[in-house]
DSSP file (Angstrom, degrees, kcal/mol; ACC not computed):
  #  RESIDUE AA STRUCTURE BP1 BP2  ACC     N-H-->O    O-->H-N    N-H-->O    O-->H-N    TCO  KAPPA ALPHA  PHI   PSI    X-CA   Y-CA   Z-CA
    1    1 A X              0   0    0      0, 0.0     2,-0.6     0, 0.0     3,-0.0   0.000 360.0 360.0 360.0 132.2  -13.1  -25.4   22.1
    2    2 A X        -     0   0    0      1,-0.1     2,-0.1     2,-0.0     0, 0.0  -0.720 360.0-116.6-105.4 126.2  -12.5  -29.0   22.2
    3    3 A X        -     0   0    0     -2,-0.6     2,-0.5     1,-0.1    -1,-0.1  -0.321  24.1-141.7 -71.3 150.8   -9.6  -30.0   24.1
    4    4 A X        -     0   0    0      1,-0.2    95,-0.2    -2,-0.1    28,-0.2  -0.925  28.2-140.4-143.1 127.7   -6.7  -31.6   23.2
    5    5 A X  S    S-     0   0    0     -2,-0.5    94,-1.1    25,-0.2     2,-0.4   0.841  97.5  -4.3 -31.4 -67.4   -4.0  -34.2   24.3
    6    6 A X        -     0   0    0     24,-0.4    26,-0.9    92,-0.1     2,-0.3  -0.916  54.8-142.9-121.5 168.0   -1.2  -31.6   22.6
    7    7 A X  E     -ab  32 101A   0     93,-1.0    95,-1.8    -2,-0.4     2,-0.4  -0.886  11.5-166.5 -84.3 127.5   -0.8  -28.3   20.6
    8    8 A X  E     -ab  33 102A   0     24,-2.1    26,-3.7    -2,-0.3    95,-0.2  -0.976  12.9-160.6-116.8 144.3    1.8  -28.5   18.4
    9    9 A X        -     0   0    0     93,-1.8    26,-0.1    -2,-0.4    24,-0.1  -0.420   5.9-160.8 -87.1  29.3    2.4  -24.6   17.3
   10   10 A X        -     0   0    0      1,-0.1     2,-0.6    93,-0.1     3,-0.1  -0.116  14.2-141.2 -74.2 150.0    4.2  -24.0   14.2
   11   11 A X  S    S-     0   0    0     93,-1.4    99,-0.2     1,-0.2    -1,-0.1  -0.915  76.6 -37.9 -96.6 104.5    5.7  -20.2   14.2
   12   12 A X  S    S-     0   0    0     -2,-0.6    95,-0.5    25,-0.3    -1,-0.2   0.787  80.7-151.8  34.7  62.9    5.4  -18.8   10.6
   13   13 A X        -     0   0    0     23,-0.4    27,-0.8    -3,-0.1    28,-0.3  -0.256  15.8-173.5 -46.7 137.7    6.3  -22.3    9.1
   14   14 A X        +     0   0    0     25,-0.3     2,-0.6     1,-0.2    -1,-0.1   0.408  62.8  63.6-118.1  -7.4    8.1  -21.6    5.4
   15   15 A X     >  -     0   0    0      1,-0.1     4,-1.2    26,-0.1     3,-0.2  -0.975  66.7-158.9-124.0 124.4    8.6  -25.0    3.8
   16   16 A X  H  > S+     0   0    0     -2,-0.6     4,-0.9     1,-0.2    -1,-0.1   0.607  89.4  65.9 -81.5  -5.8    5.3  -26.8    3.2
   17   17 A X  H >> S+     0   0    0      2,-0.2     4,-2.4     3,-0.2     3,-0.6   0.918 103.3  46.2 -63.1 -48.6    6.8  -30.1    3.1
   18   18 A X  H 3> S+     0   0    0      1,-0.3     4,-1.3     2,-0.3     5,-0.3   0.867 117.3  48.8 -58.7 -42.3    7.7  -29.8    7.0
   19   19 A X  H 3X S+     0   0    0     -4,-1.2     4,-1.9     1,-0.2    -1,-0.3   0.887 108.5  47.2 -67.7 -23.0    4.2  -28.5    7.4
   20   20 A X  H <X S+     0   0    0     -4,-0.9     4,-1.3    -3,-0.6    -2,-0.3   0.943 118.6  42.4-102.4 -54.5    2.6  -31.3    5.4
   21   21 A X  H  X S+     0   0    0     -4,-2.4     4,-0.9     2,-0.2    -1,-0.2   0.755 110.8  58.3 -63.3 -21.0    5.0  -34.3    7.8
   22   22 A X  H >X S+     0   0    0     -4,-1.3     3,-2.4    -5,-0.4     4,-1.4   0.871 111.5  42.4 -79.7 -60.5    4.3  -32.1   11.3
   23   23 A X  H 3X S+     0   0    0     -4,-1.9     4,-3.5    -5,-0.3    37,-0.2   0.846 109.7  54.2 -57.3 -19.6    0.3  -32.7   10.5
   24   24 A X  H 3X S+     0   0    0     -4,-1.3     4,-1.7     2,-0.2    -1,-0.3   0.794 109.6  46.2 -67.5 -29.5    0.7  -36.3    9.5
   25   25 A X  H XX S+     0   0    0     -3,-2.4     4,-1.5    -4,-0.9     3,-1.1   0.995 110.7  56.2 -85.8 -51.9    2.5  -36.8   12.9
   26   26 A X  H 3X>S+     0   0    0     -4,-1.4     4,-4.9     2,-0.3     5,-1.4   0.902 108.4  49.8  -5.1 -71.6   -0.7  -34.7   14.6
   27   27 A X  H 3<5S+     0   0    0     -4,-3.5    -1,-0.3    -5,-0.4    -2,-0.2   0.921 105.8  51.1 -34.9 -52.6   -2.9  -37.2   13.0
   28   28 A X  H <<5S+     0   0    0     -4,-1.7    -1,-0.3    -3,-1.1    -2,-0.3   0.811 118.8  40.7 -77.0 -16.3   -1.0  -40.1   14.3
   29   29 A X  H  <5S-     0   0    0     -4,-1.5    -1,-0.3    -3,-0.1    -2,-0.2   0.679 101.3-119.5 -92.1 -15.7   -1.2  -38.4   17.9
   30   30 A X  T  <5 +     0   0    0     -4,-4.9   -24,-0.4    -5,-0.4    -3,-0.2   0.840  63.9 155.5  94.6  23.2   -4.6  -37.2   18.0
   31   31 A X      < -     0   0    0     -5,-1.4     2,-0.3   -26,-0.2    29,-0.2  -0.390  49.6-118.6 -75.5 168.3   -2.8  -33.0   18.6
   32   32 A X  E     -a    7   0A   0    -26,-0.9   -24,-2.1   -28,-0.2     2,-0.6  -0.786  31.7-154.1 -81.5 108.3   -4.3  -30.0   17.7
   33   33 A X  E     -ac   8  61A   0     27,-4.6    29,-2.0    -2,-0.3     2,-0.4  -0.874  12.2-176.8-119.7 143.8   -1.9  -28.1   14.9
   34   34 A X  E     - c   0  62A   0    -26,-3.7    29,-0.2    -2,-0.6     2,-0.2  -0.957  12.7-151.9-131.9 145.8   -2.1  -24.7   14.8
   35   35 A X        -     0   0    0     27,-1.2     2,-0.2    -2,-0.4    29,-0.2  -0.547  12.0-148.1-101.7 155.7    0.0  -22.4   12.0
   36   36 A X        -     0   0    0     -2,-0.2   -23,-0.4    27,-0.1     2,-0.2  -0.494  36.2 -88.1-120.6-172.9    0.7  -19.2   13.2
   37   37 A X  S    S+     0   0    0     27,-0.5   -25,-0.3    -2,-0.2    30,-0.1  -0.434 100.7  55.4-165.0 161.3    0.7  -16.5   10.1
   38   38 A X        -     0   0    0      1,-0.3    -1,-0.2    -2,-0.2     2,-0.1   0.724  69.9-175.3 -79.2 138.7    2.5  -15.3    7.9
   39   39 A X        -     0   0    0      2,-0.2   -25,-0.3   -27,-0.1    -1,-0.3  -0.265  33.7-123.3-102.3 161.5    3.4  -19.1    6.5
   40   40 A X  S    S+     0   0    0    -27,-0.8     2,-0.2    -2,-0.1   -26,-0.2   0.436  91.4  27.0-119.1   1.1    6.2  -18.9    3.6
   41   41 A X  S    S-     0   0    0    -28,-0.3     2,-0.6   -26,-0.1    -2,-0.2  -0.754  99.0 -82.1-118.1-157.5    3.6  -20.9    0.9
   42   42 A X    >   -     0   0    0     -2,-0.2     3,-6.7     1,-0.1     6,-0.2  -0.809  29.7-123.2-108.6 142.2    0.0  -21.3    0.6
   43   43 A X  T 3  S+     0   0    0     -2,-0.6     6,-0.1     1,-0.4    -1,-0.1   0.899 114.1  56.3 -49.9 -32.8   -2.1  -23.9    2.7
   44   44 A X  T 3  S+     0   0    0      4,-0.1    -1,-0.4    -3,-0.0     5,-0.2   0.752  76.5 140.7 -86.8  -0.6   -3.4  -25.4   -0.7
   45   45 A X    <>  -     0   0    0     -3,-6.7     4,-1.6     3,-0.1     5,-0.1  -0.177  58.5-135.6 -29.3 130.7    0.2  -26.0   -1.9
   46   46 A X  T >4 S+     0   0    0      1,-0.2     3,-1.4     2,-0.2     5,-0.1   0.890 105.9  62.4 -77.5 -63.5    0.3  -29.4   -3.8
   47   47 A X  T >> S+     0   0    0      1,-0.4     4,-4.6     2,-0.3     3,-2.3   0.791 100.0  52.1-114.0 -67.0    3.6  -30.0   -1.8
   48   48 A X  H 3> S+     0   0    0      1,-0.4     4,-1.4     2,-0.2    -1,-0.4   0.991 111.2  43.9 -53.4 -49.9    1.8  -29.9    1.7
   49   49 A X  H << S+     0   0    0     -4,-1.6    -1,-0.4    -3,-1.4    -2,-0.3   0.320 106.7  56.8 -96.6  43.7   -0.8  -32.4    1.0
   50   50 A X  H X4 S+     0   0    0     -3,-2.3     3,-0.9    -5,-0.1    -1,-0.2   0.488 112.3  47.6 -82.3 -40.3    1.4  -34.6   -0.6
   51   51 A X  H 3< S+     0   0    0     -4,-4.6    -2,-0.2     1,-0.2    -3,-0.1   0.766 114.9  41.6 -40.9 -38.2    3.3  -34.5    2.8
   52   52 A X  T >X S-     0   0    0     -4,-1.4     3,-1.2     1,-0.4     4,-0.8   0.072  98.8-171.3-112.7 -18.7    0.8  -34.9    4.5
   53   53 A X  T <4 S-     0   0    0     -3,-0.9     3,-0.4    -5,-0.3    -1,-0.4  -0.252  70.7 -22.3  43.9-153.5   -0.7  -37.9    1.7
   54   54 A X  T >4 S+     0   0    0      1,-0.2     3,-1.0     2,-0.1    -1,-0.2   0.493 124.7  74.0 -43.8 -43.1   -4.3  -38.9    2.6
   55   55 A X  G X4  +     0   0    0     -3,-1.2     3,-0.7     1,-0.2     4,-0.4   0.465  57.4 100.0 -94.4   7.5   -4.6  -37.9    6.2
   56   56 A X  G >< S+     0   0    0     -4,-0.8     3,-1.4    -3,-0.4    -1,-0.2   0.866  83.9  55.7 -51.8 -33.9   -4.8  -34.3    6.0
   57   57 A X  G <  S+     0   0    0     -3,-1.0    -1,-0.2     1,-0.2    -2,-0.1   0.868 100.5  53.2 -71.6 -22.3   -8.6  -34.6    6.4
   58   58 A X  G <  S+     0   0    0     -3,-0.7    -1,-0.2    -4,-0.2    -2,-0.2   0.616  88.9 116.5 -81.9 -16.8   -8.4  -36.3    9.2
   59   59 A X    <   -     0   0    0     -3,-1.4     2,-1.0    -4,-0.4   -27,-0.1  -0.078  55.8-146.0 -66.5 161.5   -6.0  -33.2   10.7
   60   60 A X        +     0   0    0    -29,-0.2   -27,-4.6   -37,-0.2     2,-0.5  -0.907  50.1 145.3-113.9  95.1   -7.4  -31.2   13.8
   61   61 A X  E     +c   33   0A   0     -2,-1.0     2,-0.3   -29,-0.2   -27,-0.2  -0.875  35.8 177.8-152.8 151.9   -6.0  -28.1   12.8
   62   62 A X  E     -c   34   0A   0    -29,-2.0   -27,-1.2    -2,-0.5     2,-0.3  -0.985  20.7-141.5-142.3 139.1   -6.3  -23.8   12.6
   63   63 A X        -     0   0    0     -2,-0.3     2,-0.3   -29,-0.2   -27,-0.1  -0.730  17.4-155.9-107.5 160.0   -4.2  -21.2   11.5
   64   64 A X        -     0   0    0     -2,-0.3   -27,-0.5   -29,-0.2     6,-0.1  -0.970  17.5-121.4-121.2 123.1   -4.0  -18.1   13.4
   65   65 A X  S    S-     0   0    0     -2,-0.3     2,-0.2   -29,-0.2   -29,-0.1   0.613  80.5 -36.9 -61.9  -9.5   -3.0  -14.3   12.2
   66   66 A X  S  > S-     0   0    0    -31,-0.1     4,-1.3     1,-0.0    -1,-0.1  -0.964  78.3 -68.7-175.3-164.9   -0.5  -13.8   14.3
   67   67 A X  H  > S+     0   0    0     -2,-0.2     4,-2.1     1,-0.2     3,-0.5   0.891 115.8  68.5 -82.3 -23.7    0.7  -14.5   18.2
   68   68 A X  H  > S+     0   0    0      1,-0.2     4,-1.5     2,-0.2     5,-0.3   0.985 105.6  37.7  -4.7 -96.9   -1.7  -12.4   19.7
   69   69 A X  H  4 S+     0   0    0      2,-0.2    -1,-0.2     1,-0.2    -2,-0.2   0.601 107.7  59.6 -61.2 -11.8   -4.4  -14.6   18.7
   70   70 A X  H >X S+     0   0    0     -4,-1.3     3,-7.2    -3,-0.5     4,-1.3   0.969 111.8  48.3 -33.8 -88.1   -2.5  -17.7   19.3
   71   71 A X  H 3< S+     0   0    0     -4,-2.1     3,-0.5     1,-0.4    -2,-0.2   0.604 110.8  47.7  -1.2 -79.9   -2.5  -15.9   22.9
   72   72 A X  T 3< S+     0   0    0     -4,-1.5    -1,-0.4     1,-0.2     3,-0.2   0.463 113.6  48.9 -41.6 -18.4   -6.1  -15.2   22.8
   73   73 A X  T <4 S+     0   0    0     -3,-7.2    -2,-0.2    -5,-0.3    -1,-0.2   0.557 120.3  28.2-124.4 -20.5   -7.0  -19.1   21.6
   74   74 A X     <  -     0   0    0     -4,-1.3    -1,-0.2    -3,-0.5    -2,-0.1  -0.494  68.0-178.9-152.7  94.5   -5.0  -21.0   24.1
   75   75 A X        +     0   0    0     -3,-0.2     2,-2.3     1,-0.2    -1,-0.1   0.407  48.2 104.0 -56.1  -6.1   -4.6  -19.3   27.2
   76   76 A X    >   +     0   0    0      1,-0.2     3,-1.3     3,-0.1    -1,-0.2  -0.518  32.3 158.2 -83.3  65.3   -2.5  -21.6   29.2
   77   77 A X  T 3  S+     0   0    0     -2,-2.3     3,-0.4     1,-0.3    -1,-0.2   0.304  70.3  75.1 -92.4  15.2    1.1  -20.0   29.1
   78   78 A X  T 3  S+     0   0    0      1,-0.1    -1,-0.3     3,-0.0    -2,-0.1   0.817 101.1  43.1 -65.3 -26.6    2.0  -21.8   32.0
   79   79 A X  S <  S+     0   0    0     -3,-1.3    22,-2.4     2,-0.0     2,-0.4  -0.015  84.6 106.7-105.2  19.3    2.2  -24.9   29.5
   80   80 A X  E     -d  101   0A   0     -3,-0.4     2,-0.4    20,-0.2    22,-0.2  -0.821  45.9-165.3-113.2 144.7    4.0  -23.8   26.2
   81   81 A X  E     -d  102   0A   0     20,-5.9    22,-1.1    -2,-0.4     2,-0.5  -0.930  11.0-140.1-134.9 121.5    7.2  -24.8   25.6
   82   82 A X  E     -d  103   0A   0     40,-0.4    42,-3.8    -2,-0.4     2,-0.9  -0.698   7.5-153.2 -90.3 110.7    9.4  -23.3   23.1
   83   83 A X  E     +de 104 124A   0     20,-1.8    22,-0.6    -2,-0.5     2,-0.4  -0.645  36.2 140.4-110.0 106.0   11.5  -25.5   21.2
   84   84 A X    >   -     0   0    0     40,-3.1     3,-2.6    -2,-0.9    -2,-0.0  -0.957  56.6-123.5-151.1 131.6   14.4  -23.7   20.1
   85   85 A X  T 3  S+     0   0    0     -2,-0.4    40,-0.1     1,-0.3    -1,-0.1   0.770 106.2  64.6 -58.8 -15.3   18.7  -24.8   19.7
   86   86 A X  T 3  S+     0   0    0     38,-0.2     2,-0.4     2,-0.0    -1,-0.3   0.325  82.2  99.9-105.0  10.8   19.7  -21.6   22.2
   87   87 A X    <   -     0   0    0     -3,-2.6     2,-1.0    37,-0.3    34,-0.1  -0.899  62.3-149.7-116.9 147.7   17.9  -22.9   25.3
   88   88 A X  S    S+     0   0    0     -2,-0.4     2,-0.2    36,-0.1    35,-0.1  -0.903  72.3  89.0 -90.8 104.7   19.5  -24.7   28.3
   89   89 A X  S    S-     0   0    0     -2,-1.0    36,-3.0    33,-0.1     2,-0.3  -0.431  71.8-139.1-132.2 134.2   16.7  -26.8   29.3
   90   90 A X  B     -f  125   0B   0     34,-0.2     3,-0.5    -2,-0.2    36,-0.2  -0.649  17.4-124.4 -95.4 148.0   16.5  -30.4   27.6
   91   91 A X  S >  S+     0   0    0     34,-1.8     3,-0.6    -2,-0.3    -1,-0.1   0.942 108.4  69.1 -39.6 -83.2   13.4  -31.7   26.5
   92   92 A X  T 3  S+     0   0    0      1,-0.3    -1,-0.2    -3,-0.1    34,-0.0   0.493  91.6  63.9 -87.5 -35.1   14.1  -34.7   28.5
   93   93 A X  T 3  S+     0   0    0     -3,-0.5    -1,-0.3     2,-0.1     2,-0.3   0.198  80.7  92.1 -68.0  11.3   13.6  -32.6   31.6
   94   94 A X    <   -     0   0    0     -3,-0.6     2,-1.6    -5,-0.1    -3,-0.0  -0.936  65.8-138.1-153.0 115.9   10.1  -31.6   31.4
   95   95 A X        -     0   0    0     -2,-0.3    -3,-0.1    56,-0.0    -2,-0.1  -0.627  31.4-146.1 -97.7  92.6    7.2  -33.3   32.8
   96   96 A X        -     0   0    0     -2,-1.6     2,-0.4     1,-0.1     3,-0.0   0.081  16.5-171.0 -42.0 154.0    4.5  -33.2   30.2
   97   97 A X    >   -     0   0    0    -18,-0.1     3,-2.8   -92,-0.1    55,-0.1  -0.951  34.2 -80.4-143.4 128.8    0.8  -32.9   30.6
   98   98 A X  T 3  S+     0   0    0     -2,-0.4   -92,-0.1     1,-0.2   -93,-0.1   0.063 113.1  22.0 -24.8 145.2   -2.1  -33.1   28.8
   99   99 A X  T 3  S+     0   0    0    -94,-1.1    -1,-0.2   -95,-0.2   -95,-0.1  -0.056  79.4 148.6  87.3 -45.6   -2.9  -30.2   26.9
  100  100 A X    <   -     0   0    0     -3,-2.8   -93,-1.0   -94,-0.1     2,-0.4   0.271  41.4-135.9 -21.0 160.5    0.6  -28.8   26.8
  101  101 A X  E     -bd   7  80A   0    -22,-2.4   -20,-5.9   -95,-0.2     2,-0.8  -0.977  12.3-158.2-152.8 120.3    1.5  -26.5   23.3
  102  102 A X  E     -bd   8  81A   0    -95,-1.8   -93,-1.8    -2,-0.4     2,-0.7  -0.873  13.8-149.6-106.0  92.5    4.8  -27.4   22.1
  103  103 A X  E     - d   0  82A   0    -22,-1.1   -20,-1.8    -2,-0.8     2,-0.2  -0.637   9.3-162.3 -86.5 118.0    6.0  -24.3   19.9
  104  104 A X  E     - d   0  83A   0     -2,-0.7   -93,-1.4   -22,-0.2   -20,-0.1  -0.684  10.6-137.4 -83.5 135.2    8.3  -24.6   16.9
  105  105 A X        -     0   0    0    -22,-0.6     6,-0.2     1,-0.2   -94,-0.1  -0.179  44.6 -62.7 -58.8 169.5   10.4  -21.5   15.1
  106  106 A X        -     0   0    0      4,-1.2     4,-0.3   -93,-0.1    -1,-0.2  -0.094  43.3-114.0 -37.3 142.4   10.9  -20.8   11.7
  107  107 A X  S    S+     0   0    0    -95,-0.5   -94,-0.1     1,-0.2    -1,-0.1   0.955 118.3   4.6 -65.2 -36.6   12.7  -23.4    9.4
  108  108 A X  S    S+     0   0    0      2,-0.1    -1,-0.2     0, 0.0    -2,-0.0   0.394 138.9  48.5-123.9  -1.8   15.7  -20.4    9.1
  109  109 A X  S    S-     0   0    0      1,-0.1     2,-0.4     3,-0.0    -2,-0.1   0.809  76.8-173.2-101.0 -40.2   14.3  -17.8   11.5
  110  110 A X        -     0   0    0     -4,-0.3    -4,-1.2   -99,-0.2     2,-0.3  -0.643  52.5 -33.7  81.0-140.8   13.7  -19.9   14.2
  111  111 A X  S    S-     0   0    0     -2,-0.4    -6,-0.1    -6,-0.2     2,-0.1  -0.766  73.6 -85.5-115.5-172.4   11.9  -17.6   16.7
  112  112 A X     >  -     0   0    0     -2,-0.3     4,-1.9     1,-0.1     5,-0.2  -0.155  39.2-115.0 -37.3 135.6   12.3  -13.8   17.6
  113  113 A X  T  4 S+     0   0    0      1,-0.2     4,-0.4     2,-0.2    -1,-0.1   0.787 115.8  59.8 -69.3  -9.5   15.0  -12.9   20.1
  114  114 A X  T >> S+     0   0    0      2,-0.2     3,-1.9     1,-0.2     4,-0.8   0.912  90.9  65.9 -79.1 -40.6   12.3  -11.7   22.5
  115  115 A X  H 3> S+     0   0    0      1,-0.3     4,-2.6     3,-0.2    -1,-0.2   0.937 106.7  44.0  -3.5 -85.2   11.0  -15.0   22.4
  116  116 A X  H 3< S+     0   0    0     -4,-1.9    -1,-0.3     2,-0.2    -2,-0.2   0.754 114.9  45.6 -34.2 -39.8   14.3  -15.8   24.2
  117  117 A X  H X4 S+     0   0    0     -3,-1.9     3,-2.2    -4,-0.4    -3,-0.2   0.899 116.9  38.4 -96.0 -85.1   14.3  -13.4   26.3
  118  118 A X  H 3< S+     0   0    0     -4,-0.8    -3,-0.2     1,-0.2     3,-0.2   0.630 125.3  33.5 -33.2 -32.4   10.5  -13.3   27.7
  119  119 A X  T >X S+     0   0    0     -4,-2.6     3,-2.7    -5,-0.4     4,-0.7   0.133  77.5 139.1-128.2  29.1    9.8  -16.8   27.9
  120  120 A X  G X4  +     0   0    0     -3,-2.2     3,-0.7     1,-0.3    -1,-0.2   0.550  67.9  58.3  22.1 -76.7   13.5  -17.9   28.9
  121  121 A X  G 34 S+     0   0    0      1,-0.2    -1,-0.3    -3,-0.2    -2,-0.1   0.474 108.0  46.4 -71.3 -24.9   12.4  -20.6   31.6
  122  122 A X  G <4 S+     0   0    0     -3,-2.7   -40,-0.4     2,-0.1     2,-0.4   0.551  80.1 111.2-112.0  -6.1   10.3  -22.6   29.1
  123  123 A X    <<  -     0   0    0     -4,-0.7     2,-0.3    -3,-0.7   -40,-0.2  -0.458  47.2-165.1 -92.7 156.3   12.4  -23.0   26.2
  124  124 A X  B     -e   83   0A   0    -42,-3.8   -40,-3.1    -2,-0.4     2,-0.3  -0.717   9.7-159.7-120.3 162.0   13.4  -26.2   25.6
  125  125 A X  B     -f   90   0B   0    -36,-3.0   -34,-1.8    -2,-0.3     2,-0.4  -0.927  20.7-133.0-132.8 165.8   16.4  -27.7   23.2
  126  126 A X        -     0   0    0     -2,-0.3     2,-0.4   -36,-0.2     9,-0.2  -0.954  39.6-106.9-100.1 132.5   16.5  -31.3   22.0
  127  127 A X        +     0   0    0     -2,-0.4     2,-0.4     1,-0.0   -42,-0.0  -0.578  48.1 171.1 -78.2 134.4   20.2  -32.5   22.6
  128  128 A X        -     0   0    0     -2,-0.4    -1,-0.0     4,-0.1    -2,-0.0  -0.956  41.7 -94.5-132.5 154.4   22.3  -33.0   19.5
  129  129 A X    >   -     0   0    0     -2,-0.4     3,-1.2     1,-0.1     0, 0.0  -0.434  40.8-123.0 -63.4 140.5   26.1  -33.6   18.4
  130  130 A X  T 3  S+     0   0    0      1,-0.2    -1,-0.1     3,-0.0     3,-0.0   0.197  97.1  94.9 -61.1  10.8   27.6  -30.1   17.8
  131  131 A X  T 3  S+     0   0    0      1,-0.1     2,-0.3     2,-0.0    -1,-0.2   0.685  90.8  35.1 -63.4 -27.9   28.4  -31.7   14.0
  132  132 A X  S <  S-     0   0    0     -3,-1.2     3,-0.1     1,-0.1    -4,-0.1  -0.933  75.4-136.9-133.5 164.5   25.2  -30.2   12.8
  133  133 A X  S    S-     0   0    0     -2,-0.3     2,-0.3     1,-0.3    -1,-0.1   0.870  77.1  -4.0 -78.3 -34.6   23.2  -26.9   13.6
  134  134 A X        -     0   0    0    -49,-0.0    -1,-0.3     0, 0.0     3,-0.1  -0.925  61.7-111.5-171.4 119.8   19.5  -28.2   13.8
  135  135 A X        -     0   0    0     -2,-0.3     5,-0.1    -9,-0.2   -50,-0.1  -0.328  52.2 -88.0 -66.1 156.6   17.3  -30.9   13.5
  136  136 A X     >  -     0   0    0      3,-0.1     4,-3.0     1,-0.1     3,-0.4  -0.163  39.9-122.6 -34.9 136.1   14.8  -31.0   10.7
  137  137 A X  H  > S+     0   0    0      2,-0.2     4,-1.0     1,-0.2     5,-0.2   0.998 115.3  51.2 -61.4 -58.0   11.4  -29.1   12.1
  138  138 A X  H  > S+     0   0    0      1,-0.2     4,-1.7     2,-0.2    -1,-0.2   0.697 114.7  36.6 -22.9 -46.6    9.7  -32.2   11.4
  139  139 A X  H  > S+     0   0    0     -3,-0.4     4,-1.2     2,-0.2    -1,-0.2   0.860 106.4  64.6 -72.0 -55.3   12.0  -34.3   13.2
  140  140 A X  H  X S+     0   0    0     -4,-3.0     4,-1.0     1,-0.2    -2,-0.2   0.682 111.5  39.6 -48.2 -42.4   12.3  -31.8   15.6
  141  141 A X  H  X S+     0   0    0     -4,-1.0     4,-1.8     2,-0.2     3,-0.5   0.896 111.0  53.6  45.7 -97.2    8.1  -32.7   16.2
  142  142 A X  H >X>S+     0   0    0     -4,-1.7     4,-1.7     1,-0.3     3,-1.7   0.934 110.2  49.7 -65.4 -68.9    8.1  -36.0   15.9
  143  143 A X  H 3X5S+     0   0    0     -4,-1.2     4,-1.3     1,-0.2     3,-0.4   0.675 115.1  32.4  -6.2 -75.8   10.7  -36.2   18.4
  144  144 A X  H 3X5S+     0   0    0     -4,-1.0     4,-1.3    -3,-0.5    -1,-0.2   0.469 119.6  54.2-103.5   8.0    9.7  -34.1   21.6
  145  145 A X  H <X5S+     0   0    0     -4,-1.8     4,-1.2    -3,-1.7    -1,-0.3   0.540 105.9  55.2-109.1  11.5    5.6  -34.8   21.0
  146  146 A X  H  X5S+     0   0    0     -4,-1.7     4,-1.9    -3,-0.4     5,-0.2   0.834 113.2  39.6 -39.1 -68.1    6.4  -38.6   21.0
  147  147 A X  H >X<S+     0   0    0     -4,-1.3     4,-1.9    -5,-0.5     3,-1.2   0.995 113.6  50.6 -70.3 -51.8    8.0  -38.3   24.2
  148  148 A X  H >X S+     0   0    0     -4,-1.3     3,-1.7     1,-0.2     4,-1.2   0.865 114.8  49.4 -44.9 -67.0    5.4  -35.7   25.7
  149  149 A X  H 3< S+     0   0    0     -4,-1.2     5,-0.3     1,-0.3    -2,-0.2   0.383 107.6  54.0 -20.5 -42.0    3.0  -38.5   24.3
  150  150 A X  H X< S+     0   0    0     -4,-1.9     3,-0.6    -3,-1.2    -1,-0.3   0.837 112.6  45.2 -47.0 -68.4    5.1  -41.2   26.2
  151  151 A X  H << S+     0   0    0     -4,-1.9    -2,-0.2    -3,-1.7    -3,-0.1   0.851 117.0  37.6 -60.0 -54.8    4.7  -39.2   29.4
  152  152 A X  T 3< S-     0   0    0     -4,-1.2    -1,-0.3    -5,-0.3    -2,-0.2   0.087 118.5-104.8-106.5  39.2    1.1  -38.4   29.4
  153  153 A X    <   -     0   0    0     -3,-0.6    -3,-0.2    -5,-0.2    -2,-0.1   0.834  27.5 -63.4  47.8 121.7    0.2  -41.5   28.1
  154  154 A X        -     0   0    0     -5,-0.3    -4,-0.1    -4,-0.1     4,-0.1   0.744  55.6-124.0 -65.5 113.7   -0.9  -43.6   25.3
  155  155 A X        -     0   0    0     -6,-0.2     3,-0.2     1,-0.1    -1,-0.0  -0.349  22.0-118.7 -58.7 161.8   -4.9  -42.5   24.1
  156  156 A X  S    S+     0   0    0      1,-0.2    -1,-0.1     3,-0.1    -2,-0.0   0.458 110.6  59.1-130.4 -46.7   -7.3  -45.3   24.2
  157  157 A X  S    S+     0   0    0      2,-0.0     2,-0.6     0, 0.0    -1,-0.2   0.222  96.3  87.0 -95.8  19.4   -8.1  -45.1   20.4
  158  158 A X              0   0    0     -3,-0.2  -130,-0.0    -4,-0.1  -129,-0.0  -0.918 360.0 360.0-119.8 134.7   -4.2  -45.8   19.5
  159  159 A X              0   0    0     -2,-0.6    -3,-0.1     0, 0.0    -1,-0.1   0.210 360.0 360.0  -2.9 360.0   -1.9  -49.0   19.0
């Protein structure tokens, strides 16, 4: 398994437009993205690679059947961070590291309340004005693997 600067995680992604903008931002970091199943269109949806335009070939990416085999494929749960509106730890607080897997919820489920419960310590929120409920998962992305990106610092083959 070839290692990789991030993981970004999405958790049983439903809008393939979000999927199709999270791999384009992959690209532009050199991450890993890995889908976790069951996804709410199909991976050849016209929708996704137009999101995703040209550089979808270029994506590093695997879908998984469920979290189990996430589990099984990157063992390093000291390093996931769960990105979710109901946890008191800010992004901002968190020293990223290579490797790290930055996990996303569902566009309307978000994640499982055990989620919440079991991995508590690690979930992370982006701060926002209480005027809206949630950023876009996309934006939500680009955001907090920019800043990990920031932190463990700029690859060699980038701008």
């Amino acid at each position: 398994m070839k290692n990789n600067v991030l993981n970004i995680v999405l958790f049983q992604p439903e809008i393939p437009h979000n999927t199709g903008a999270v791999g384009r931002t992959c690209v532009g970091l050199g991450a890993k993205l890995w889908i976790v199943r069951p996804m709410g269109f199909q991976i050849t949806d016209r929708n996704l690679k137009r999101a995703g335009l040209d550089y979808w070939q270029y994506l590093d990416w695997e879908i998984v059947e469920n979290w189990a085999a996430l589990r099984e494929k990157l063992p390093q749960w000291d390093r996931y961070f769960y990105f979710t509106k109901k946890a008191k730890y800010s992004y901002l607080d968190v020293a990223f590291q290579a490797g790290d897997v930055l996990v996303y919820g569902s566009e309307t489920q978000g994640f499982p309340d055990l989620f919440h419960e079991e991995y508590a310590e690690q979930c992370l929120r982006i701060p926002i004005r209480p005027q809206i409920r949630s950023l876009n998962l996309s934006v939500s992305v680009g955001v907090s693997a920019f800043e990990a990106m920031r932190q463990i610092g700029h690859s060699a083959d980038m701008q």
